[in-house]
N, C-alpha and C positions, 0 to 999 in steps of 0.2 A: 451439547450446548457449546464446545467450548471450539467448535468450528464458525460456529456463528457469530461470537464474541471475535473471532479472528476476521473473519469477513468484516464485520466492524470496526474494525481495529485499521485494518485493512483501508475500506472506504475514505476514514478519518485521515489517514496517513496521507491517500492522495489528496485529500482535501487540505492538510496545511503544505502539503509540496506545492499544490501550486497555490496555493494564499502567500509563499511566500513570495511567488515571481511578485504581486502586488501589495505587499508593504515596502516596496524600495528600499530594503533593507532596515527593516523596522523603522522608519521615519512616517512612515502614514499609521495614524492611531488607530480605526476600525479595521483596515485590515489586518495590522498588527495582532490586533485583539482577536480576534477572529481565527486565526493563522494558531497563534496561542492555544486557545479553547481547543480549536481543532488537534492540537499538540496533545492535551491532556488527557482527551477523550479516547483518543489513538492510543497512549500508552496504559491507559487505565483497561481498557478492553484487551489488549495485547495481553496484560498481567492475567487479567482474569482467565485467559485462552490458556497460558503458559502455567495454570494451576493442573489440569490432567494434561498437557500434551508437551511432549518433547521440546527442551529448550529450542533446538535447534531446529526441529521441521515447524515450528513456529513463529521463528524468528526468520529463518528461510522463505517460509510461505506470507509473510508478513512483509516482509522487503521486493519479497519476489511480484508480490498480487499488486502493493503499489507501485513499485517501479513499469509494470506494463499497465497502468491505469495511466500513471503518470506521463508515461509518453505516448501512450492515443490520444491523450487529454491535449495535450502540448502539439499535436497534430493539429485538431482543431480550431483550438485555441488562441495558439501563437506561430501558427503558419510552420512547424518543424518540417525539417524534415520526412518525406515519405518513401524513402527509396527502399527497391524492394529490399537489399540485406538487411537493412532496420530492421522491416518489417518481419524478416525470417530471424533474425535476432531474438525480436519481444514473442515468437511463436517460440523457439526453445526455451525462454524463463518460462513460457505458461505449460512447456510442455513437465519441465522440470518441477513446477509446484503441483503439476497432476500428481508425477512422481512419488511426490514426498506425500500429499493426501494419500494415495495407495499405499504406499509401501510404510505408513507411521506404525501399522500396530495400534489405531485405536480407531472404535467404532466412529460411522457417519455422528454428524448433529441430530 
């Protein structure tokens, strides 16, 4: 379970990264709030992951899974960047958070 609490954790993360591009710097109230939520929900599931699994391959796999969410997102999005080294870039974080799923020492979700 506590793979699937990180996936969530995970999801939630990319979702206040980019809630934050649209609070302008927390001056818009809904998405502020929102962005928020998204904040608490993220670290609330993270905690719950980080109760059987390694501080660090969860904290790894947790920065790692948003951060390449985060910029496909930001691709679509808000027109980033697509040039191929990016993109071979965000393939070794994802190749590295395979990495760290394999190699933790604790069973699948």
């Amino acid at each position: 379970m506590a793979w699937v609490y990180l996936m969530i954790a995970a999801t939630f993360e990319m979702a206040w990264a980019i809630g934050l591009k649209y609070t302008d710097g927390f001056s818009k109230l809904w998405p502020s709030v929102l962005t928020i939520a998204a904040m608490i929900v993220s670290f609330h599931f993270l905690a719950l992951a980080m109760k059987t699994l390694p501080v660090g391959t969860a904290y790894a796999v947790w920065t790692g899974t948003g951060a390449v969410g985060v910029a496909i997102l930001g691709m679509f999005l808000f027109g980033e960047s697509r040039e191929v080294a990016r993109i071979l870039s965000i393939t070794l974080i994802v190749a590295g958070v395979i990495g760290l799923k394999v190699f933790s020492g604790q069973a699948a979700a």
